[in-house]
C-alpha positions as CSV (number, residue, x, y, z in Angstrom):
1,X,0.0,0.0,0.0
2,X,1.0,3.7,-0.7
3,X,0.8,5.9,2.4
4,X,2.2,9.0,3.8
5,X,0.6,10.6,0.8
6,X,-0.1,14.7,1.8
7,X,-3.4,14.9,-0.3
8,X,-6.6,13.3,1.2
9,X,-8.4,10.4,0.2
10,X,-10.2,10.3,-3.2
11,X,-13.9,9.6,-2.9
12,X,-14.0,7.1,-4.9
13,X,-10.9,4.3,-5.7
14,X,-10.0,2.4,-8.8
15,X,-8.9,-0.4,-7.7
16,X,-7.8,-3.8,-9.7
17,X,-8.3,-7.3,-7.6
18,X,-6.4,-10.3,-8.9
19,X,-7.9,-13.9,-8.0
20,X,-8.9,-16.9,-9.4
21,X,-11.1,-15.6,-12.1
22,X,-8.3,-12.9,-13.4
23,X,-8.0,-9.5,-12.9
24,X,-10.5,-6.7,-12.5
25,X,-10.7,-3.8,-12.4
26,X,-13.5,-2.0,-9.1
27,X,-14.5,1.4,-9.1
28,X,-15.2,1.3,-4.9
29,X,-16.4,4.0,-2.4
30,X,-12.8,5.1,-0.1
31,X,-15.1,3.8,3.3
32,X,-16.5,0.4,2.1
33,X,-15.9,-2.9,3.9
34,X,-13.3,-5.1,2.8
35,X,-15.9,-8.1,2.6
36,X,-17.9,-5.4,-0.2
37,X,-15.3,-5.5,-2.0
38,X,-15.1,-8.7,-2.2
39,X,-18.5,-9.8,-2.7
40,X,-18.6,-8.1,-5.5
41,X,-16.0,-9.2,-7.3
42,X,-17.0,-12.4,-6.4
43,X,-20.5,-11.4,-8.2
44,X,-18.7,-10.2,-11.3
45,X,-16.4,-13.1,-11.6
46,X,-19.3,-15.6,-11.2
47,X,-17.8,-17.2,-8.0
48,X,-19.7,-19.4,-5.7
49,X,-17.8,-18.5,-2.2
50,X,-16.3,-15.1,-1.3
51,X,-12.9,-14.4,-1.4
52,X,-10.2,-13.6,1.3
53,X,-8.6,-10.0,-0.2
54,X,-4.8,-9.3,0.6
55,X,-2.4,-6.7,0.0
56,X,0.2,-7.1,-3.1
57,X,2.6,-7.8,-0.1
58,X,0.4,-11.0,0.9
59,X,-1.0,-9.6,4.2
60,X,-4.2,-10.5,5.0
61,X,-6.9,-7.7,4.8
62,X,-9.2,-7.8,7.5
63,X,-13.1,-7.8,6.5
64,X,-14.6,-5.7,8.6
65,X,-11.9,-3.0,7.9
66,X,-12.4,-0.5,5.6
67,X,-10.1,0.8,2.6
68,X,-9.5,4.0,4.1
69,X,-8.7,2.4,7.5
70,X,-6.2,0.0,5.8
71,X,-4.5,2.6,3.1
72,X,-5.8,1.9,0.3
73,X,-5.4,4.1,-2.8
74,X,-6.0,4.5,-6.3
75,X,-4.0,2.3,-8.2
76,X,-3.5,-0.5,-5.7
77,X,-3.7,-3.8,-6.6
78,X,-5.8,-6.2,-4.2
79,X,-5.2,-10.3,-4.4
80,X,-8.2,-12.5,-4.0
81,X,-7.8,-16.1,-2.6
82,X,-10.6,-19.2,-2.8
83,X,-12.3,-19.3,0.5
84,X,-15.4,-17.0,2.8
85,X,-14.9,-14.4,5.4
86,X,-14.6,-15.4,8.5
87,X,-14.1,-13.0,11.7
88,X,-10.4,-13.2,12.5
89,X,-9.6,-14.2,16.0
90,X,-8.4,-10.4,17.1
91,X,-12.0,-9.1,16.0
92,X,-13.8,-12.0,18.0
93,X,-11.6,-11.3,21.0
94,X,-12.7,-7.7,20.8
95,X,-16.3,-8.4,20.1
96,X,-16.1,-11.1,23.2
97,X,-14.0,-7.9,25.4
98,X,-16.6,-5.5,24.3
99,X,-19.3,-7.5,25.6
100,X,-18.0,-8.5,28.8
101,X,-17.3,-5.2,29.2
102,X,-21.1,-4.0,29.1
103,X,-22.1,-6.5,31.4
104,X,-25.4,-6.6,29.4
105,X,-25.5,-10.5,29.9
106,X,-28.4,-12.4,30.9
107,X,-27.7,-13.3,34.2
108,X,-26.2,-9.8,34.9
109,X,-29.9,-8.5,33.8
110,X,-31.7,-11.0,35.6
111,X,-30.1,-10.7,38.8
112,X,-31.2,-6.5,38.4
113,X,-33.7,-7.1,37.3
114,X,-34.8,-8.9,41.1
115,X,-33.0,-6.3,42.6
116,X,-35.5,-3.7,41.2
117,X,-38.2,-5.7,42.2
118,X,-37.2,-6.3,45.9
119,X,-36.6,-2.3,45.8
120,X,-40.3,-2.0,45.4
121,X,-41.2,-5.0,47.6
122,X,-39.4,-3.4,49.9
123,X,-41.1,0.3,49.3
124,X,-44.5,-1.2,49.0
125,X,-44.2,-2.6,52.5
126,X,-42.7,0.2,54.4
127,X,-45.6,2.7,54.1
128,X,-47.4,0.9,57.0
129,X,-44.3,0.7,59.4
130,X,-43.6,2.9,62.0
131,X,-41.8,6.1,60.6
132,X,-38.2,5.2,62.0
133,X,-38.2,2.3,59.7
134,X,-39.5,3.9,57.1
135,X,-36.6,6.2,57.2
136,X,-34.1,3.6,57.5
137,X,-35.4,1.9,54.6
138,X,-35.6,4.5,52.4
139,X,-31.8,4.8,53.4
140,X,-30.7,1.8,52.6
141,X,-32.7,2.2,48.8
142,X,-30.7,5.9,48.4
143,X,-27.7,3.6,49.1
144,X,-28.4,0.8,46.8
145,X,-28.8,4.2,44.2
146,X,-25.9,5.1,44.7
147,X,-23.8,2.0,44.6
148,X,-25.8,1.2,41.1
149,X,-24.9,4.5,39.8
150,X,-21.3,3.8,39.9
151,X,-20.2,3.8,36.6
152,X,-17.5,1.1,37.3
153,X,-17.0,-2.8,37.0
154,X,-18.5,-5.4,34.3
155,X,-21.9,-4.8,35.3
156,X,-22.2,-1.1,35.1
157,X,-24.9,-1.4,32.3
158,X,-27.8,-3.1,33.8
159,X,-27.1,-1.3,37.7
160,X,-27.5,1.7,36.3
161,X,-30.7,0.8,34.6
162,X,-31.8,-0.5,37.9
163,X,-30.6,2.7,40.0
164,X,-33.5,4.7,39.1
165,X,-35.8,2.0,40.5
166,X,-34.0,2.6,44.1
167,X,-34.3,6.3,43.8
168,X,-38.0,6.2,43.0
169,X,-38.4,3.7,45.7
170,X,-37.3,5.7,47.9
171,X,-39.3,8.9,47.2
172,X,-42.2,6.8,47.1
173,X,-41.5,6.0,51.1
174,X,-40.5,9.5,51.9
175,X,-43.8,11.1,50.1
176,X,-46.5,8.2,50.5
177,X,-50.0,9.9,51.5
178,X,-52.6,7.4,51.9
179,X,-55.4,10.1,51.4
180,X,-56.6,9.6,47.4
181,X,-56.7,13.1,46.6
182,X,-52.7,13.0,47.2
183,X,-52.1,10.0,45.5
184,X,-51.4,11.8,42.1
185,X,-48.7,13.6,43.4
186,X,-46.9,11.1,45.1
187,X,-46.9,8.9,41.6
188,X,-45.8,12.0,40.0
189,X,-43.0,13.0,42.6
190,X,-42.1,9.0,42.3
191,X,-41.9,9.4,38.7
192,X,-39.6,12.4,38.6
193,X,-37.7,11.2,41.3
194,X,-37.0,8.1,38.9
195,X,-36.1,10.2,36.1
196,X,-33.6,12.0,37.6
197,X,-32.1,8.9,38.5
198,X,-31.8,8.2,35.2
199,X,-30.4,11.1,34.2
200,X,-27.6,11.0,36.9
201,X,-27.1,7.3,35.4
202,X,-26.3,8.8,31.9
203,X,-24.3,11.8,33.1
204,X,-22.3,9.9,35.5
205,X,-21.5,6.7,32.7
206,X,-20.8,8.7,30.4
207,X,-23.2,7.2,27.9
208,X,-26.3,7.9,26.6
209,X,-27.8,4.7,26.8
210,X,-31.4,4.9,25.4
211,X,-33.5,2.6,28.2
212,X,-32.3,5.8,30.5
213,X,-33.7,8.1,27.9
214,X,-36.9,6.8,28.0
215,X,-37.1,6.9,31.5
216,X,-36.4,10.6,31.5
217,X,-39.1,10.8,29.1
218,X,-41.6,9.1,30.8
219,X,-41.0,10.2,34.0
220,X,-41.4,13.8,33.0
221,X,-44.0,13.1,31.7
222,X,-46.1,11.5,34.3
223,X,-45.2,14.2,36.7
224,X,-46.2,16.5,34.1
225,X,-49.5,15.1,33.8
226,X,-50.1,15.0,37.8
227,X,-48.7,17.9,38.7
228,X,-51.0,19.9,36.7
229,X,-53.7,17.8,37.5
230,X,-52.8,18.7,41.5
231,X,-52.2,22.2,40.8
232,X,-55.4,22.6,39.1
233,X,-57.5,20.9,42.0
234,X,-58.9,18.4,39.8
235,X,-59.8,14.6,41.0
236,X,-57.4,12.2,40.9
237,X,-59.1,10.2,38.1
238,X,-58.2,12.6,35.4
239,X,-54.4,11.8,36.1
240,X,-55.3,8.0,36.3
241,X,-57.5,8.5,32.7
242,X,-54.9,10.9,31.1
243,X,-51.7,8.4,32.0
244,X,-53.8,5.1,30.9
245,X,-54.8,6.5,27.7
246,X,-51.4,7.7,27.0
247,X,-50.0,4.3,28.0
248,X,-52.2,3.5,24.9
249,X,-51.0,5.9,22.7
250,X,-47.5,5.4,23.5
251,X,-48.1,1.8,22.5
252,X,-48.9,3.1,19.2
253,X,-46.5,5.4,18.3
254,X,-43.3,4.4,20.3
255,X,-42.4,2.1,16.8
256,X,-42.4,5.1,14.2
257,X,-40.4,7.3,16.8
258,X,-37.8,4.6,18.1
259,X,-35.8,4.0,14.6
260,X,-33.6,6.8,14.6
261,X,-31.1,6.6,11.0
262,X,-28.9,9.2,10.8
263,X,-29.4,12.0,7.9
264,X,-26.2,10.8,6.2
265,X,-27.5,7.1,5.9
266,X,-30.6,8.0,4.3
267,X,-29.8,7.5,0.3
268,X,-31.5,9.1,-2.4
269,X,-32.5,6.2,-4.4
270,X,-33.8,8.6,-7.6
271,X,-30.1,9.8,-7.9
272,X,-28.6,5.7,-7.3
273,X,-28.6,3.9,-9.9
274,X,-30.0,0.0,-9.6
275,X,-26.9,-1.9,-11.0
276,X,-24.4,0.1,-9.6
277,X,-23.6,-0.7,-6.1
278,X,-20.6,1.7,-5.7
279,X,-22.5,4.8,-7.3
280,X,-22.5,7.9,-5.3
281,X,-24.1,11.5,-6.1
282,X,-22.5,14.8,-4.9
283,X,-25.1,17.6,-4.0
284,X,-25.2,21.0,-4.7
285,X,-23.2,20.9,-1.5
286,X,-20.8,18.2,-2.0
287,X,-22.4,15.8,0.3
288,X,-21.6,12.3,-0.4
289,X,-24.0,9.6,-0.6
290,X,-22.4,6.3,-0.3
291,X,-24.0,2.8,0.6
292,X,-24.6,2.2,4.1
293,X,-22.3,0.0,6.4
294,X,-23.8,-3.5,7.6
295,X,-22.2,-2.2,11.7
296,X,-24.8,1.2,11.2
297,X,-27.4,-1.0,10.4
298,X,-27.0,-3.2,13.4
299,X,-26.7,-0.2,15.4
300,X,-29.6,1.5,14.4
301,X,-32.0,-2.0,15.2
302,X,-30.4,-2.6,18.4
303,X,-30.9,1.1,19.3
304,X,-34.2,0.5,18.3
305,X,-35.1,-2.4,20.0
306,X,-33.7,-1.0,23.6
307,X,-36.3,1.9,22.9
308,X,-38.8,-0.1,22.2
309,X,-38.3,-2.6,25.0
310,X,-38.1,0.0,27.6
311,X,-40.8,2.0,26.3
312,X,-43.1,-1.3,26.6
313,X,-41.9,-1.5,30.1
314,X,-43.0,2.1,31.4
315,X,-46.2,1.6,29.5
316,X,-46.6,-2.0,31.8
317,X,-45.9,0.0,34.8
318,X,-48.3,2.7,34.0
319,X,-51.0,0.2,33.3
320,X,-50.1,-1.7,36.4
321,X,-50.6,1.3,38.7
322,X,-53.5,3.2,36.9
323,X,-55.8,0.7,35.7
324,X,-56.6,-0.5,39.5
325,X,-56.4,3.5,40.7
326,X,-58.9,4.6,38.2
327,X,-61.0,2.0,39.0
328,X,-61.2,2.2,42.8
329,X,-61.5,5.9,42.4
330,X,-64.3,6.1,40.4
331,X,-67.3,5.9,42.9
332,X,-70.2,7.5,41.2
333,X,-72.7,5.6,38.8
334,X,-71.5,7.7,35.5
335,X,-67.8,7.7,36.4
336,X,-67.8,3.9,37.6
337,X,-69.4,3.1,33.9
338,X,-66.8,5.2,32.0
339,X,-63.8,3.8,34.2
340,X,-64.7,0.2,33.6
341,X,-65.0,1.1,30.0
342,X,-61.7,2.7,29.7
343,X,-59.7,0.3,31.3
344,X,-61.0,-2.9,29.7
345,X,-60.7,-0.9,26.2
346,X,-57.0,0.3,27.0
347,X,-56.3,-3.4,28.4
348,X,-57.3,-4.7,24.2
349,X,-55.7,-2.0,22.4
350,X,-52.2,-3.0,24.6
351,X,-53.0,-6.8,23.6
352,X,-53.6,-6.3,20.5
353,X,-50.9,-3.7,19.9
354,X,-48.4,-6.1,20.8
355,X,-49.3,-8.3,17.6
356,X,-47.2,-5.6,15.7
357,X,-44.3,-5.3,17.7
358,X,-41.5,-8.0,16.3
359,X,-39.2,-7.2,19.8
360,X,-40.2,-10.5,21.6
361,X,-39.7,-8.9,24.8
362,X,-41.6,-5.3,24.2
363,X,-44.6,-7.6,22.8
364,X,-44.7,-10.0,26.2
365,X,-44.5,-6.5,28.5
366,X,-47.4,-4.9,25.8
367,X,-49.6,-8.2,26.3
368,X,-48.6,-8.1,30.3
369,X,-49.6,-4.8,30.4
370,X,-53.0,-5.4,28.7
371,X,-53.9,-8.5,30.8
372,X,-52.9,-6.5,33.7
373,X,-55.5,-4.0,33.1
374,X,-58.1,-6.9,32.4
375,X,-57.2,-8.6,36.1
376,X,-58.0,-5.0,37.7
377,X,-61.1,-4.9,36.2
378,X,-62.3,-8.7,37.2
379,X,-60.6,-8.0,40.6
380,X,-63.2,-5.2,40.7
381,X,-66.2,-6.7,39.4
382,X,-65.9,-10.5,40.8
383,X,-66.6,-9.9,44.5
384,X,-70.4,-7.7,43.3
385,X,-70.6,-10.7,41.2
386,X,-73.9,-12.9,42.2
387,X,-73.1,-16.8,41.6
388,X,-75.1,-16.6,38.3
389,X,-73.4,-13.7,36.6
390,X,-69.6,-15.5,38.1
391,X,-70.7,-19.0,36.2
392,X,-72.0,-17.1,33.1
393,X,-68.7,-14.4,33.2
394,X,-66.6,-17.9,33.5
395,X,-68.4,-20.3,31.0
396,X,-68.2,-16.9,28.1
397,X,-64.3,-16.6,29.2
398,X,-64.0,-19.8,28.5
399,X,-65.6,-20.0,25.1
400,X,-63.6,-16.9,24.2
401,X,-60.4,-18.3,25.3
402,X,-61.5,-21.3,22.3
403,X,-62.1,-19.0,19.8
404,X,-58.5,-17.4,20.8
405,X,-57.0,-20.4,20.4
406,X,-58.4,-21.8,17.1
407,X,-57.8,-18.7,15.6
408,X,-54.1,-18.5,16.6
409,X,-53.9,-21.7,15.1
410,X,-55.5,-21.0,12.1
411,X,-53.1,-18.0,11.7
412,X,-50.2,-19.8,12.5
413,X,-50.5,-22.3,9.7
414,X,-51.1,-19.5,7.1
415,X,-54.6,-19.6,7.2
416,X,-56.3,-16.2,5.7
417,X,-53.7,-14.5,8.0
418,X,-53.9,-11.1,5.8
419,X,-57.6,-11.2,6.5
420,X,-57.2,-11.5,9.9
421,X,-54.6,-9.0,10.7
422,X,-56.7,-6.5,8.8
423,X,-59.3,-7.2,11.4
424,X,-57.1,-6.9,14.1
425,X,-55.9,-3.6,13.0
426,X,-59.9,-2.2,13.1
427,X,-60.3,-3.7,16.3
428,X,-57.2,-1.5,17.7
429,X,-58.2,1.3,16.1
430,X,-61.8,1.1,17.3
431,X,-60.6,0.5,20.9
432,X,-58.3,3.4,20.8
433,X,-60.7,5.9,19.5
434,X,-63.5,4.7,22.2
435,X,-60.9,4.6,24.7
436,X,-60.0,8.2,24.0
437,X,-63.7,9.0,24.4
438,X,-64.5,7.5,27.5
439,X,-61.6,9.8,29.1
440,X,-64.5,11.9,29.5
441,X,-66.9,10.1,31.1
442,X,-64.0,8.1,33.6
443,X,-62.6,11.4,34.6
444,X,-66.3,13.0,35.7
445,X,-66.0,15.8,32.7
446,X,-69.2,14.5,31.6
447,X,-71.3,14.0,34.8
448,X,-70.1,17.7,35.5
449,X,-71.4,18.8,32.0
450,X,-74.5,16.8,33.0
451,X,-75.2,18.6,36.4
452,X,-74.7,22.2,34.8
453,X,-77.0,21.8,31.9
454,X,-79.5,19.5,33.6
C-alpha cells in the first residue's frame, strides 16, 4: 500500500483485484468494507464463495476494515484467494471484550432485574411501618442508588438501569399519603424522582444509553400530567385517565419514533442507480451519498429495540398502577361506567398492539400490560358478582379463550392470516378511539357537563 501521501483520500478508488477468475478492475467508495469489495467481485467473476482479499505484499486484509482504515489508494492492486470471510480471531476477541465489558448479559440482567423488584417489595411494605423504619429503609434504597450509579466494573450497564428504580423507591416511602386526593402527586413526585435517576445514570457513565432516555421521558412526563392535575384541583381520576390512555398511545406510536437513521445514511434512491452498487451523487453541496455499512445498520436496530423494549416496560408500569387506581376511584354511577369502560378498552388496544411489535420482549410486557388492566377490572367486578353472573362471566371466558385459540392456530398455519390482521388492525383502532372518548366520562367531565345543563 501507498501511504504518507499529503493529499486526502479520493472519494472514490479504482482499484484492480487479482484472484482466481483474473484480474479486475472496481470502481469502490474510499469507506466500504473489505468483505464489499469482495462480494462483489465475487458477483462479477461468477464465484460461488467469497474471497479472502490481501495486500500485493500478501497480508491478510481484514473484513470488517475499511479501505481508508487499511490505506488503500488508487491504483492498488488487491489479491483475491478461494475461501469466505470469516471474523479473524483479534475481532472475535474484541467483540467477546466488548461484551463482557457492558455487562449486558443475561444473568447480569436477571439478577437487576430482582433487585428492582425487591426495591419496590421493599417500598411497597414500608408505608405501614412505623416512621423510624420507614426512614431507614428508604436509606438503605438511596444507598443501593448510589452503589448502582457507579459507573465502574462489568456490570455497570444493567445497575445503572436498575438505579433509578431505588431512587424512585425511595421517594415513594418519603412522600407516600394514603389520602386519594394525594395519590397523584406522590406517583408524580415518584416518577420524577426516577427520572432524575436516570439522568444522573447517563451523566455519571458517560453514555447515553437509550432505556435511561426513555425513563427521562416518561417520568417527565407523568409528573407532568399529575402535577398539573394537583395544581389545578382536579380529582385524581383525570391523572389516572390521562396516563392510561397515554399508555395507549404510547403503545402506538413508540415504533415510528424509536428508529432513529442518521441524515447521512438515508440515500437518495432517484439519484442511485440499480446496477451500480458503488454509485455515489455529490449535492449542490458536495455531500456524499455512499452505501450504508452493515455495523450502522445493526446499530440503528439494536438502538431501536432497547427503545422499544423500555418504552413497553413504562407503559406495563403505567397500566399496572392506573388501571386499578382509576378504577377504585371512580365511585359515582357515570364515572364507575366510564372507568370500567376505559380500562377494559386500554387493556385490548395494549394486547392487540403487541401483535405488531417483532421485539419479543416489548410484545410480552405490551400483552402483560393489557392482561394486567383486564385482572383490575375482574378484581373489581368478581366480588359484586352474584353466583349466576360468576358461572356465566366464567363459562363466556371460556368459550372466548376457544375461539383465541383456534384462531391463533389458524393464523399460525397460514390460514387467511392477511384477513385476519386486517381485522385486528380495526379492532385497535376502534378501541383506541373509544378509549380516548371514554376519558370523559371516567374522569367526571361528563357528569359535570351533566349537572350544569341538567
Amino acid at each position: 500500500m501507498r501511504q504518507g501521501r499529503g493529499r486526502p483520500p479520493a472519494d472514490v478508488l479504482a482499484v484492480t483485484v487479482h484472484g482466481p477468475a483474473g484480474a479486475l478492475d472496481l470502481m469502490v467508495p474510499s469507506g466500504v468494507a473489505v468483505t464489499d469489495v469482495a462480494r462483489e467481485y465475487a458477483a462479477q467473476a461468477g464465484l460461488t464463495t467469497i474471497p479472502l482479499l490481501h495486500t500485493r505484499t500478501g497480508a491478510p486484509m481484514l473484513a470488517t476494515a475499511r479501505l481508508t482504515e487499511l490505506g488503500v489508494d488508487t491504483g492498488d492492486i488487491l489479491v483475491a484467494t478461494a475461501g469466505v470471510h470469516r471474523a479473524s480471531p483479534a475481532s472475535s476477541e474484541s467483540r467477546t471484550g466488548q461484551a463482557a465489558k457492558s455487562g449486558a448479559g443475561p444473568i447480569a440482567v436477571l439478577w437487576c432485574a430482582i433487585a428492582a423488584t425487591v426495591a419496590v417489595l421493599a417500598a411497597g411494605c414500608a408505608v405501614s411501618a412505623l416512621q423510624e423504619d420507614r426512614d431507614m429503609i428508604a436509606g438503605l434504597l438511596v444507598v443501593g442508588c448510589v452503589l448502582g450509579l457507579v459507573p465502574f466494573g462489568g456490570y455497570a450497564v444493567p445497575r445503572g438501569l436498575a438505579a433509578p428504580v431505588f431512587l424512585g423507591a425511595a421517594t415513594f416511602v418519603w412522600a407516600w399519603d394514603p389520602l386519594p386526593e394525594r395519590l397523584p402527586l406522590v406517583a408524580g413526585v415518584t416518577a420524577a424522582a426516577v427520572a432524575v435517576g436516570a439522568a444522573l445514570g447517563r451523566a455519571l457513565a458517560g453514555r447515553a444509553e437509550p432505556q435511561l432516555r426513555v425513563v427521562v421521558i416518561a417520568g417527565t412526563l407523568v409528573f407532568a400530567v399529575t402535577g398539573a392535575v394537583t395544581m389545578l384541583g382536579w380529582s385524581p381520576r383525570v391523572a389516572w385517565s390521562v396516563l392510561l390512555v397515554g399508555a395507549l398511545l404510547g403503545a402506538r406510536f413508540v415504533p415510528a419514533l424509536a428508529v432513529d437513521v442518521p441524515d447521512q445514511y438515508l440515500v437518495d434512491f432517484e439519484r442511485l442507480a440499480v446496477t451500480a452498487w458503488s454509485a455515489r451523487d455529490r449535492g449542490p453541496r458536495r455531500r456524499v451519498r455512499s452505501i450504508v455499512p452493515i455495523g450502522a445498520v445493526a446499530d440503528v436496530a439494536d438502538r431501536g429495540g432497547r427503545v422499544v423494549g423500555a418504552a413497553a416496560a413504562m407503559i406495563l408500569v403505567v397500566a399496572v398502577v392506573c388501571a386499578p387506581a382509576l378504577i377504585w376511584t371512580a365511585t359515582l354511577p357515570v364515572d364507575r361506567i366510564g372507568a370500567r369502560l376505559e380500562v377494559g378498552l386500554v387493556g385490548a388496544g395494549l394486547v392487540l398492539a403487541g401483535r405488531s411489535y417483532r421485539h419479543p420482549a416489548a410484545r410480552f410486557l405490551l400483552r402483560l400490560a393489557g392482561l394486567a388492566c383486564w385482572l383490575s377490572l375482574a378484581a373489581y367486578a368478581a366480588p359484586r358478582l352474584s353466583d349466576a353472573q360468576l358461572l356465566s362471566a366464567s363459562l363466556t371466558a371460556i368459550g372466548l379463550g376457544l375461539v383465541v385459540v383456534v384462531v391463533a392456530m389458524a393464523t399460525g398455519r397460514g390460514w387467511r392470516s392477511a384477513w385476519w390482521a386486517r381485522r385486528a388492525e380495526v379492532a385497535e383502532a376502534l378501541c383506541g378511539s373509544a378509549a380516548l372518548a371514554s376519558v370523559l366520562v371516567a374522569s367526571g367531565v361528563f357528569r359535570q357537563v351533566w349537572e350544569m345543563t341538567s
